[in-house]
Structure formats: structure tokens, C-alpha cells
C-alpha positions as CSV (number, residue, x, y, z in Angstrom):
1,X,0.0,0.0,0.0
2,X,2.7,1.9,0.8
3,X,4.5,1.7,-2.7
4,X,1.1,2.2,-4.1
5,X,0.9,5.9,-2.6
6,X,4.8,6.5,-3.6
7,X,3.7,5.9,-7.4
8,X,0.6,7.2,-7.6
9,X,0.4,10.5,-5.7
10,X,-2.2,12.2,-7.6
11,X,-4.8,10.1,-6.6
12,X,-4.3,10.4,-3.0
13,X,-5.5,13.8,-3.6
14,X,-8.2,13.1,-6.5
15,X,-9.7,10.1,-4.8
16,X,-10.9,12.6,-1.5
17,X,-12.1,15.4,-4.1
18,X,-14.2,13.1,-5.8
19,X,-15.5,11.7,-2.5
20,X,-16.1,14.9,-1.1
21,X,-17.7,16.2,-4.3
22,X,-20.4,12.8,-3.8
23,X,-20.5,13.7,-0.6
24,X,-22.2,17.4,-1.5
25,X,-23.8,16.1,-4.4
26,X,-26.1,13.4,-2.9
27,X,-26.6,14.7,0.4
28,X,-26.1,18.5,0.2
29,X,-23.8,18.5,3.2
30,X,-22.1,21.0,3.8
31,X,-23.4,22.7,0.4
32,X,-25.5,22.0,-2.4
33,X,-24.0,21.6,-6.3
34,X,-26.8,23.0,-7.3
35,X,-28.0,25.3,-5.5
36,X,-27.2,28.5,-7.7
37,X,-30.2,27.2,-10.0
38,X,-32.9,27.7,-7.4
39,X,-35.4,30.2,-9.1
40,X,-38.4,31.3,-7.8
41,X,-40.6,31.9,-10.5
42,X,-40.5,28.7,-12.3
43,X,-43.8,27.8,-14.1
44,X,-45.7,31.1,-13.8
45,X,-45.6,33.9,-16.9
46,X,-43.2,36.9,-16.4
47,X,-41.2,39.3,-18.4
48,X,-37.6,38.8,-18.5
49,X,-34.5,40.8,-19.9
50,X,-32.2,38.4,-21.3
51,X,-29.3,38.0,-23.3
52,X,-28.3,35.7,-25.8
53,X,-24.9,34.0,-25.0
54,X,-24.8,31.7,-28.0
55,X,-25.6,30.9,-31.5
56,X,-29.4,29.8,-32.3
57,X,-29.4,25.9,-32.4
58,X,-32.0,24.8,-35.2
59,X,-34.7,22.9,-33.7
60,X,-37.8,20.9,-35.5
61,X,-40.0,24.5,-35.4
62,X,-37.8,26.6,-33.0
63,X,-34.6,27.9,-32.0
64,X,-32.8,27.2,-28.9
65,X,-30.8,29.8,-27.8
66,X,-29.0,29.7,-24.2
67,X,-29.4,33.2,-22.7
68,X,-28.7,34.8,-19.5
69,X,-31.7,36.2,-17.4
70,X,-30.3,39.3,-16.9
71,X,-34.1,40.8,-15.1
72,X,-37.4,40.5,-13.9
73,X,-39.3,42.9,-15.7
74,X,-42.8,43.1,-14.1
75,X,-43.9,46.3,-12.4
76,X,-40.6,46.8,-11.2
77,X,-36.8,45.2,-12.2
78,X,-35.5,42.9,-10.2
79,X,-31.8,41.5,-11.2
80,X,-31.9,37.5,-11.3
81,X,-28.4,36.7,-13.2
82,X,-29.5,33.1,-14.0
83,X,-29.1,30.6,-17.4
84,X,-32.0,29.2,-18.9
85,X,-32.4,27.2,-22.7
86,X,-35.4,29.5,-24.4
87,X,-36.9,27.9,-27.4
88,X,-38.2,30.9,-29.6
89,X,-41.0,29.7,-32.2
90,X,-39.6,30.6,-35.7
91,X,-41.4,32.3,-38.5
92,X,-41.4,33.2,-42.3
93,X,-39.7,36.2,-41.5
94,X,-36.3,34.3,-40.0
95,X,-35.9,36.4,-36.8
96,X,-35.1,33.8,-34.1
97,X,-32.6,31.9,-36.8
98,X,-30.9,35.7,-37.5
99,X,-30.4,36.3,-33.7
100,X,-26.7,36.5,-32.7
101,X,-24.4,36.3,-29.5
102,X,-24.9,39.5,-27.5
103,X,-28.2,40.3,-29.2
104,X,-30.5,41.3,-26.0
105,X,-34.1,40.2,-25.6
106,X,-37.4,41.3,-23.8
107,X,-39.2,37.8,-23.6
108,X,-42.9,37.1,-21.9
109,X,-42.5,33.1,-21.3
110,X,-42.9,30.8,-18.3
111,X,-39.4,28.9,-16.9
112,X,-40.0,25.3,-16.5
113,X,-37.6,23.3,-15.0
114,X,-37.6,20.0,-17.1
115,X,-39.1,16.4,-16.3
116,X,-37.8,12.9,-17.1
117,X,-37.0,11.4,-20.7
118,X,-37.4,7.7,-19.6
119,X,-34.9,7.1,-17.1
120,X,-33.3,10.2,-17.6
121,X,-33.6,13.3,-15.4
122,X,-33.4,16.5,-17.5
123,X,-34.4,19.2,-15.4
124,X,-31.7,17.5,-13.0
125,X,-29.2,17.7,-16.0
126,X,-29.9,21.2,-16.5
127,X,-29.1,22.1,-13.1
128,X,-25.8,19.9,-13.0
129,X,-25.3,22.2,-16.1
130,X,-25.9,25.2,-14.1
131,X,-29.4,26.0,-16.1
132,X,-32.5,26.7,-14.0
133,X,-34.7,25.2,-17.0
134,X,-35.9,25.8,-20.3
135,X,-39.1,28.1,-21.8
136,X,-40.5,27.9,-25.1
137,X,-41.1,31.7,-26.8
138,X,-43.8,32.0,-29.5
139,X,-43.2,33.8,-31.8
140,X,-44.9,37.3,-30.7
141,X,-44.0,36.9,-27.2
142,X,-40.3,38.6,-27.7
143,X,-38.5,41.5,-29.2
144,X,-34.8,42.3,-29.9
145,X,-34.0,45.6,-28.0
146,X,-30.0,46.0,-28.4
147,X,-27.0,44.0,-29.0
148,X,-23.4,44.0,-27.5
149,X,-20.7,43.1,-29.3
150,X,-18.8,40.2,-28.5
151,X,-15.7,39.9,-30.8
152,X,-13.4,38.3,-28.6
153,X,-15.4,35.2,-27.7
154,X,-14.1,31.8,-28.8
155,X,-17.8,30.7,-29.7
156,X,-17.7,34.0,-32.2
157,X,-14.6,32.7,-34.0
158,X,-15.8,29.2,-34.4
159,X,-18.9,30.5,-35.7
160,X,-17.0,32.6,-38.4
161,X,-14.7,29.8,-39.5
162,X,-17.8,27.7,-39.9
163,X,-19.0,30.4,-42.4
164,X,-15.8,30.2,-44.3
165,X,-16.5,26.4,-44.6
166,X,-19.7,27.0,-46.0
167,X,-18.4,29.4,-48.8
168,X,-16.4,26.7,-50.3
169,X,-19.2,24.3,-52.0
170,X,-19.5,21.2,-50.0
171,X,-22.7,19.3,-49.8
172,X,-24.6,20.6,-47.7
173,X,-24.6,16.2,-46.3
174,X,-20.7,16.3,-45.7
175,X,-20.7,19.9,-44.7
176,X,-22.4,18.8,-41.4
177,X,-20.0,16.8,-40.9
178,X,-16.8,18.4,-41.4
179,X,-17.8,21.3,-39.5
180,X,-18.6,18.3,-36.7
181,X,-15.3,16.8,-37.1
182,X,-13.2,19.9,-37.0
183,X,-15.2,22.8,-35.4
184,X,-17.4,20.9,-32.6
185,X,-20.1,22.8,-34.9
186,X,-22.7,19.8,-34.8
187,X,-26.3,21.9,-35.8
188,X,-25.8,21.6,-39.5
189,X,-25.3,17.3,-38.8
190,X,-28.1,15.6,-40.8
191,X,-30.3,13.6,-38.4
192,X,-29.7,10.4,-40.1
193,X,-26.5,10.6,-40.5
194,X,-26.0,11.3,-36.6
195,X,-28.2,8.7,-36.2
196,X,-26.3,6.2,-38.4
197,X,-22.7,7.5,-36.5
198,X,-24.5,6.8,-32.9
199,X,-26.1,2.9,-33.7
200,X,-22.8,2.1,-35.4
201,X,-20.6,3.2,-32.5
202,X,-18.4,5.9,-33.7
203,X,-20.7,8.9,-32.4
204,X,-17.7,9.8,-30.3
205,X,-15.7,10.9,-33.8
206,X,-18.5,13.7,-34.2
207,X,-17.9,15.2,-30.8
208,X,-14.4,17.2,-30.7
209,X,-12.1,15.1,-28.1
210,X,-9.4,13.4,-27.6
211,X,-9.3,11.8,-30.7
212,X,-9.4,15.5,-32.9
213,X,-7.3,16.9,-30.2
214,X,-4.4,14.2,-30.5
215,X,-4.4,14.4,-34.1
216,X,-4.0,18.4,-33.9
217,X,-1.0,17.7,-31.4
218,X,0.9,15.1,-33.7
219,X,0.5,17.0,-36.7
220,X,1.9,20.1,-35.4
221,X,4.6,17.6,-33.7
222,X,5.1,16.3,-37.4
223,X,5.5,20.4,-39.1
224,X,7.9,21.0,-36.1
225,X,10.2,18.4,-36.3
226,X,10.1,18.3,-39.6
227,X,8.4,15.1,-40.8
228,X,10.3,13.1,-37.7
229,X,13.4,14.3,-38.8
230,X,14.8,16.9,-36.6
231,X,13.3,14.5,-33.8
232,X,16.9,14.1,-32.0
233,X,16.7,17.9,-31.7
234,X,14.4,17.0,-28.7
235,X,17.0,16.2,-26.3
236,X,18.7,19.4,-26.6
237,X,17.1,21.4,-23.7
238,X,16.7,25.2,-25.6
239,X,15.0,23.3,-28.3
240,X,12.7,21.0,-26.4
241,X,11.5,23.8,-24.5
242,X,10.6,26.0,-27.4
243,X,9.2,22.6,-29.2
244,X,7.0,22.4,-26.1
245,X,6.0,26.2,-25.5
246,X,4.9,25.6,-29.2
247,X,2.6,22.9,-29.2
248,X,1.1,24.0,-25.9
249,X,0.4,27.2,-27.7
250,X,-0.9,25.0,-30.7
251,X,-3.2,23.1,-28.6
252,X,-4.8,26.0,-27.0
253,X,-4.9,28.0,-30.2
254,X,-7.2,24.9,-31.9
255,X,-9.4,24.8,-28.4
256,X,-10.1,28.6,-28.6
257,X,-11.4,27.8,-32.5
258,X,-13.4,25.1,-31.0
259,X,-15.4,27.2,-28.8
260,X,-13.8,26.1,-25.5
261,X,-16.0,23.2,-25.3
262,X,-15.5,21.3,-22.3
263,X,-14.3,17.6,-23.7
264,X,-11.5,20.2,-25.9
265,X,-10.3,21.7,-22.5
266,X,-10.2,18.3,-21.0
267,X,-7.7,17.0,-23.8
268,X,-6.2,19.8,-24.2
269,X,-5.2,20.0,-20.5
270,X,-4.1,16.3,-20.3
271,X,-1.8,17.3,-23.2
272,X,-0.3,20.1,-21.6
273,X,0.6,17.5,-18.8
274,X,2.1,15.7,-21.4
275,X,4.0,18.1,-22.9
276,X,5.6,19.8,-20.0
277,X,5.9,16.0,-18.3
278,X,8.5,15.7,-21.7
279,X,10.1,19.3,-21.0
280,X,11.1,18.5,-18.0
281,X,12.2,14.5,-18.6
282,X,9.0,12.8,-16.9
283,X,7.1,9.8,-17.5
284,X,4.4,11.6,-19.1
285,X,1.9,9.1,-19.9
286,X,0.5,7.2,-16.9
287,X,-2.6,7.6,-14.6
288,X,-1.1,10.1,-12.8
289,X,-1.0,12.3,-15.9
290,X,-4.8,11.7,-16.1
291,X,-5.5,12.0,-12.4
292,X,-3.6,15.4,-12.8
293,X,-6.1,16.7,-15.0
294,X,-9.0,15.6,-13.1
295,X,-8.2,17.0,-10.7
296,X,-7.3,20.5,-11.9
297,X,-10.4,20.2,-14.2
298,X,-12.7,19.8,-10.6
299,X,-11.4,22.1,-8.6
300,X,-12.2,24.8,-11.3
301,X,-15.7,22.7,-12.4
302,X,-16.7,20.4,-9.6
303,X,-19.9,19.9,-11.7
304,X,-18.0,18.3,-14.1
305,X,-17.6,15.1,-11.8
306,X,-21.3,14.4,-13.4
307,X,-21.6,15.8,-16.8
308,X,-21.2,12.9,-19.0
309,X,-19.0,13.7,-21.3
310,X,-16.8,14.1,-18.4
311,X,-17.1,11.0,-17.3
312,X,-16.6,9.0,-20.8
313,X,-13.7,11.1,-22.0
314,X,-11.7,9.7,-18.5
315,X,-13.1,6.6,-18.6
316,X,-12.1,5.6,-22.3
317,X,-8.6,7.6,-21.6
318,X,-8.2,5.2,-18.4
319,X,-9.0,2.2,-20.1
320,X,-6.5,2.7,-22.5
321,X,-3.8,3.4,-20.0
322,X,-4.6,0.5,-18.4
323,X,-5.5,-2.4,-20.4
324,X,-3.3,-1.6,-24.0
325,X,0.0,-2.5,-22.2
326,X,-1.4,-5.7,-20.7
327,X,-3.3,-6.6,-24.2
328,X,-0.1,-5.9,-26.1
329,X,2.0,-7.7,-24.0
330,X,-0.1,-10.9,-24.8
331,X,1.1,-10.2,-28.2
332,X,3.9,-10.7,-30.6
333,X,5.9,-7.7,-32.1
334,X,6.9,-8.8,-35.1
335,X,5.2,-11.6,-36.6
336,X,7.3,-12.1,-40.1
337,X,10.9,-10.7,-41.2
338,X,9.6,-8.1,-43.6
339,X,9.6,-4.5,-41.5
340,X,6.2,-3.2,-43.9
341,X,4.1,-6.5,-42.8
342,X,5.5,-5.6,-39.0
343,X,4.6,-2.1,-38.8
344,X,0.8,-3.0,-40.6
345,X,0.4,-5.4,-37.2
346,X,1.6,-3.1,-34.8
347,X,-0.8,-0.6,-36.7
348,X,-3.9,-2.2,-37.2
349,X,-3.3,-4.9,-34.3
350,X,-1.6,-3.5,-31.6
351,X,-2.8,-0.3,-32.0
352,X,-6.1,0.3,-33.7
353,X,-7.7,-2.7,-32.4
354,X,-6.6,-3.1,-29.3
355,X,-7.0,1.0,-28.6
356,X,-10.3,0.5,-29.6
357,X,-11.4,-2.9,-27.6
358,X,-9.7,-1.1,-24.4
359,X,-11.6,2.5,-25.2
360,X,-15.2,0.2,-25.6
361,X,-14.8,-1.8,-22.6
362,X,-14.1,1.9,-20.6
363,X,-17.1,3.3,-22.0
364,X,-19.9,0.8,-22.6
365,X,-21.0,0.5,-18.7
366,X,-21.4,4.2,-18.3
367,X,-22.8,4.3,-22.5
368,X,-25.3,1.4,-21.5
369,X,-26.6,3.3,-18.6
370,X,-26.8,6.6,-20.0
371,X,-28.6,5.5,-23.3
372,X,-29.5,2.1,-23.1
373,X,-28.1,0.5,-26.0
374,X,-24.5,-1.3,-27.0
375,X,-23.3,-1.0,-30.4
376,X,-22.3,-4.5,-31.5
377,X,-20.1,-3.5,-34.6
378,X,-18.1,-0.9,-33.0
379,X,-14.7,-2.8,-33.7
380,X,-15.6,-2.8,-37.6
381,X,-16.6,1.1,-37.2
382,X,-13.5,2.4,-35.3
383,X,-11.6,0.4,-38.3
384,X,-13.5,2.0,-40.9
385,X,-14.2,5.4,-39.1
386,X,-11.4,6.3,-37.6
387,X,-8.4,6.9,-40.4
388,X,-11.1,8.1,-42.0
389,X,-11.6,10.8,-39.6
390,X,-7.9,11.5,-38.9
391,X,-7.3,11.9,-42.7
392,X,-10.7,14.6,-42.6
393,X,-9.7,16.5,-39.7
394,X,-6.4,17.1,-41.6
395,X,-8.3,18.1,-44.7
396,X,-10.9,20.2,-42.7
397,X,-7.7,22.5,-41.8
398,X,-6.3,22.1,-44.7
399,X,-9.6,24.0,-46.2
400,X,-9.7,26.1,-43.5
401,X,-5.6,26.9,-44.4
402,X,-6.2,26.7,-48.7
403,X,-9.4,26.4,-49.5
404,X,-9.5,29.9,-51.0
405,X,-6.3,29.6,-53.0
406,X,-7.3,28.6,-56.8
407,X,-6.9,24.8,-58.5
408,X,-4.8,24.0,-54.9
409,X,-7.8,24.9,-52.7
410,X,-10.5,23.3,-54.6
411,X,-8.6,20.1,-54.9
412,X,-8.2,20.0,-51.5
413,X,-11.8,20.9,-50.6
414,X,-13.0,18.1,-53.3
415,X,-10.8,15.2,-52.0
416,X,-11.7,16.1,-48.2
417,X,-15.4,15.6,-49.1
418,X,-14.5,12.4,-50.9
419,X,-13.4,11.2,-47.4
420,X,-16.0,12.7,-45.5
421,X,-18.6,10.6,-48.0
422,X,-17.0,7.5,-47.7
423,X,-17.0,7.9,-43.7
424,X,-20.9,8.6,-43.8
425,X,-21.4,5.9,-46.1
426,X,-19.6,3.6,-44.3
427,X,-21.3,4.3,-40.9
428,X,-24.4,4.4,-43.0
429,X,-24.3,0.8,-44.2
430,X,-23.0,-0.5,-40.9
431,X,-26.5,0.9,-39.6
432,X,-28.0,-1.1,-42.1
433,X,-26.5,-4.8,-40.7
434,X,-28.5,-7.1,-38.9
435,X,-27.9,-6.4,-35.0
436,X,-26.1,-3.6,-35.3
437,X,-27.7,-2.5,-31.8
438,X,-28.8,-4.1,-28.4
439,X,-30.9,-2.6,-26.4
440,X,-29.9,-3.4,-22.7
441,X,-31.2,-0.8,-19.4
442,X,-28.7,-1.0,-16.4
443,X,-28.7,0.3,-13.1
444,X,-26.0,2.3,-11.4
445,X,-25.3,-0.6,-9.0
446,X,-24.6,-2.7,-12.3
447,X,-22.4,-0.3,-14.1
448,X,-20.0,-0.5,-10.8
449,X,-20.6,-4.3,-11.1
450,X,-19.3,-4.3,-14.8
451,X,-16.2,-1.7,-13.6
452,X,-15.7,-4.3,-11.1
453,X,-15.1,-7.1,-13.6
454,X,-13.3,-5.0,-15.9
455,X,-10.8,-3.9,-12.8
456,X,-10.5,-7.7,-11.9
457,X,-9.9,-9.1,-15.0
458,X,-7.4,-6.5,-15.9
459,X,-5.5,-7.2,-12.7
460,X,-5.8,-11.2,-13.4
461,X,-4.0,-10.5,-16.9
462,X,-1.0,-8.9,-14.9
463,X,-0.5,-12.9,-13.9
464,X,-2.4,-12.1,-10.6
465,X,-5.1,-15.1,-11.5
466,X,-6.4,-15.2,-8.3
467,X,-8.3,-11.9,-9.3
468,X,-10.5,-13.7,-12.0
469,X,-12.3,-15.2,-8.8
470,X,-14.0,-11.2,-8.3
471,X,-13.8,-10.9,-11.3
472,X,-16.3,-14.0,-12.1
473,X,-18.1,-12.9,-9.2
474,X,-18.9,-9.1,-10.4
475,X,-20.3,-10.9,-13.6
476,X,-22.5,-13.2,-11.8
477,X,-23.5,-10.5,-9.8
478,X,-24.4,-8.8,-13.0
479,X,-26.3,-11.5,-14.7
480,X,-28.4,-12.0,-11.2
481,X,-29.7,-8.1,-11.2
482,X,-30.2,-8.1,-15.3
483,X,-32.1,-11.0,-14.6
484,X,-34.3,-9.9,-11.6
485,X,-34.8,-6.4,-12.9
């Protein structure tokens, strides 16, 4: 135990946050999470001053638009300072979908806090997300009266390099899709072709991660050491540093284009761990690195603990840190004398696959709960999708870069939506197999049942086979409560 604490230091401090965070949470001792979204005039009519703090998201037959309550406007004003989602009713005239960040509104609606969606609590959601609830706006219940300019605001210059995407002639199909993969832009997405990305398993390549983040941080490593070439250059110390301070800055740079979104920010943090773990000689992948930026991320968000994506993103990153070295050392490193046919199987085998396997098996307790289905083809999808999406990211920036350059710019443009159709129709026909989804509904005491088994068996791999006895009996234990339930 002792040794245990001596290499893992970071989670002798994350392990009491996250308990201490529960703690609050679930029994509001000695504060509440949540309680900065009480609001006393939920469900009754009033006029509020508000002001929009992001783009319109395109609904069915509104707009959503997140907006801060600046005021109660009744017979006198009375500051509130709150967050609520308002759903403004469009019209033939386009006003809600012309509305921009800073515009500010005088709305008559009701604030309703959100009921359940099946199994899932929303208004709960919305108040882990720090909104007091949602109101839908018809259409002659609000007015525009000013606007503020916000210039500065990363959401402003994703907005504006997703217009310079749209200038350049994609399909409006694949335009979605790249503005998905290398904005986080995700309201132009075609609903069946998120819907085809989700059953098949690779809904995780249209939310702006790890994945988009990682492949941001090893092509700039690629431009700045030339190609691999100059990579010796990295043990001289002026020249590390400077590499370093670079890709930092790189990282950053790409998460302000992104909006700040929070799953960016997470990768983007771990990779500044990284990075200055390799500045100063450290190991800098391990699950310290990770606990590192858990923790950091939770003392500045402690809501984070149970947003979702917050808990996936760690999860799958865990998993891999975890279970690849113990996979691949079940494996052989070169399997003939050729060097080509060796790097393919470290590639495909070592790496894609068993990335992938250890990524699934971190997500699909808390994926299960959350959504109540498993995608059974995922290892064909992450295959498929995956390259795919590493070689589209590269060609969304190269657009972003080029695209307005003649001949080279619409070459570019046409061979990245080449890429981007083969992805969608790929994920598309993977839909389209037999059992491509299960529907399965878990409880929370099952997910930390599967965790269990995952733990156990991971451990039992490390030649420690008296841990497949736990390990058996977490599964049992899981079979027993599918069963009963």
C-alpha cells in the first residue's frame, strides 16, 4: 500500500475530491452543487431581460438559444443573473434563426424546470449544467432591443470559420460533418446521418475530443520536427523547450477555434501535462498524468464530476492506460521478417484494435446506462471510421488553411469531401447490418458491477489469477440483477 501511494500520488488527492464532491452532491452537506439554480418563478408567466450568449441551435419548429436572465421585468426590475435554454418559435420572416451572440431580448414566457425522458432526469441535467430550466417563446412573445458586441469570444470565431466552410461548395450532407469533425459545430449534422454515426458506434468521432485533439498535437509535432526528422533535436534542452512552449500554444490555439467546449479543454489539459511532463524528462503518460487533470479540471468545475462527457472522455482515456500495455503484452511484435508486414500489425493490431477494444470496454457501462443501448459492430466502425476521420480533420484544416487559394484549394476541398462521403457511407451501411444495436437498461449498481469485472480481469492479466475469482463474481452479480430487474 505503501509503494502504491509513492507511485501514484495524484490520486491520494483526486480520490478525497471526488469523494467529497459525492459527498455534497447526494446529500447537500455542507453545500448544495446545485444550488445556484434555485429560481423562484419557475412555471408562472413573467417578463424577463435576457441576453443571448450563443448561436441559435436549429430545432424541428424553433430555435434554442442559451441566454442569461439578466431581469425581472414586471412592475418593477429585479436583477436575477440566471441561465435558462429559451426555445423561440420561428417564423417566415427568420428572426429567431438571425439572432446572434450579445443580441438582448425582452421575452414574456414561463421557466419550466424539465421532467424525465425515460430514465433520464433532465431538469436535474440542466441544473448539474448550471441551467434553472428551459421556456418555449412563441413567436410574438419577444422583441430584440439592443445588441453588444462580443468579438473576442471563442464561440464568435468558431462561428466565423464555420461560415468560411460553407463558402467553399460542399454538400450541404458532408458539410455537417466536417464542420462536426473539426469545429465541434454539430447543428448543421443531418439527423440520419447522426443517427447512423450513434447505432454504429463511432458517435464519439463527431464530438471534438481526444481523438481531434491528439491528431492536432501530432500533426503540429510532425510540421515542427520536420516530418520526424529533426526529432533528436528534442533532447537538446533550448529546443525541447521552445518545441513544447509551441505545441502548448498549438493546442490552445485549436481549443479557442473550438469554442472552448468542455471535452477540448479536458484533452487539451491532459496534453499540456504531457507536454511539460516531456520538457522537464518525466514519465508523461500514466494515470497520474490523467488523475492530474481531473483534478485541476474539478477544482475549477466540480460539476463536471457528473456531466457525461466528463465522465466518458476519463473513462475511455483510463482504459487505455490501463488495459493496452497488458493486451499488447499478450502479443507478438513482429510476426514475419519483412519490416512493412510488422509495422501493418503493430498498426492495425496492436494499435487500432486493441485501442479500440480497451476504449469500448471503458465506455460501454457508463454508455449502457446513459442511453440504453450497445453497439455490437463498434470494432468494424473504429476500423473503418477512424483513419477516416484523422485523414478529414487534416483536410478540414487544410480547407480552413487553402481552401480559397485557386486549383490548390478546390482540390483539397473536393478530395476532403471524398473522405468525409465514404465515412458517412460507411457508418451508414453499418446501420444497415442485422444487429447492429442491443438494447440493454442497467442500473447504477450494475455499471460499478461491470467496472468491477473490468478492474478484476485487468489485474488477473497482470499474472495475478487469483483476481479472475472477483472478477467472475462481479459478472454473476451482473447477470443476477439483469435478470431480476
Amino acid at each position: 500500500m505503501r509503494d502504491w501511494l509513492r507511485t501514484h500520488p495524484m490520486w491520494v488527492l483526486l480520490l478525497p475530491l471526488i469523494s467529497g464532491l459525492l459527498v455534497c452532491r447526494y446529500t447537500q452537506w455542507p453545500v448544495s452543487l446545485v444550488s445556484d439554480t434555485e429560481f423562484a418563478y419557475l412555471d408562472s408567466t413573467h417578463t424577463y431581460r435576457t441576453v443571448v450568449r450563443d448561436y441559435p441551435s436549429p430545432r424541428r419548429r424553433t430555435q434554442r438559444v442559451e441566454a442569461e436572465l439578466l431581469s425581472l421585468e414586471n412592475s418593477q426590475t429585479m436583477p436575477l443573473h440566471q441561465r435558462a435554454y429559451l426555445y423561440i418559435a420561428t417564423d417566415s420572416t427568420g428572426r429567431a434563426a438571425g439572432l446572434r451572440m450579445g443580441d438582448t431580448l425582452l421575452v414574456r414566457t414561463a421557466i419550466r424546470r424539465g421532467g424525465m425522458l425515460g430514465h433520464f432526469d433532465y431538469g436535474d441535467y440542466l441544473r448539474m449544467q448550471g441551467l434553472v430550466g428551459t421556456a418555449y417563446v412563441p413567436k410574438d412573445a419577444w422583441r430584440c432591443i439592443g445588441h453588444n458586441e462580443t468579438r473576442w469570444h471563442p464561440r464568435v470565431w468558431q462561428h466565423r470559420l464555420s461560415q468560411r466552410l460553407r463558402q467553399m461548395g460542399f454538400a450541404p450532407r458532408e458539410l455537417g460533418t466536417l464542420e462536426a469533425l473539426t469545429l465541434g459545430y454539430k447543428e448543421d449534422i443531418e439527423p440520419d446521418v447522426k443517427r447512423s454515426f450513434q447505432t454504429s458506434g463511432a458517435a464519439h468521432v463527431l464530438a471534438v475530443s481526444g481523438l481531434h485533439t491528439g491528431i492536432v498535437y501530432m500533426v503540429l509535432w510532425w510540421l515542427l520536427t520536420g516530418f520526424g526528422r529533426r526529432k533528436p533535436l528534442y533532447e537538446e534542452t533550448g529546443r525541447r523547450i521552445a518545441l513544447s512552449l509551441l505545441l502548448i500554444s498549438g493546442l490552445w490555439g485549436y481549443a479557442l477555434l473550438t469554442g472552448m467546449t468542455p471535452s477540448v479543454v479536458r484533452s487539451a489539459l491532459m496534453l499540456t501535462i504531457v507536454q511539460i511532463a516531456y520538457m522537464c524528462r518525466r514519465n508523461a503518460v500514466s494515470m497520474n498524468t490523467l488523475a492530474t487533470a481531473a483534478f485541476i479540471l474539478l477544482l475549477l468545475r466540480p460539476r463536471d464530476l457528473f456531466s457525461v462527457g466528463f465522465q466518458l472522455s476519463f473513462a475511455a482515456v483510463g482504459a487505455i492506460l490501463l488495459l493496452v500495455p497488458l493486451i499488447q503484452s499478450y502479443l507478438p511484435h513482429r510476426v514475419s521478417r519483412r519490416e512493412w508486414i510488422n509495422s501493418a500489425w503493430r498498426y492495425v493490431v496492436t494499435g487500432l484494435i486493441v485501442v479500440s477494444i480497451a476504449a469500448w470496454l471503458g465506455t460501454m457501462p457508463l454508455m449502457t446506462y446513459y442511453f440504453g443501448y450497445v453497439s455490437n459492430y463498434f470494432l468494424l466502425t473504429n476500423l473503418i471510421v477512424l483513419p477516416l476521420a484523422s485523414i478529414a480533420v487534416t483536410g478540414g484544416f487544410l480547407c480552413l488553411l487553402l481552401g480559397t487559394v485557386p486549383v490548390l484549394g478546390g482540390v483539397i476541398c473536393r478530395l476532403t469531401e471524398g473522405v468525409i462521403w465514404l465515412m458517412n457511407t460507411a457508418t451508414g451501411w453499418i446501420e444497415s447490418l442485422p444487429g447492429s444495436q442491443t438494447a440493454l437498461h442497467i442500473s447504477p449498481l450494475m455499471v460499478v458491477l461491470l467496472y468491477g469485472a473490468i478492474v478484476c480481469g485487468a489485474l488477473a492479466l497482470q499474472r495475478k489469477l487469483w483476481w479472475a475469482i472477483p472478477c467472475a463474481a462481479c459478472l454473476v452479480g451482473f447477470c443476477y440483477k439483469y435478470t431480476i430487474v
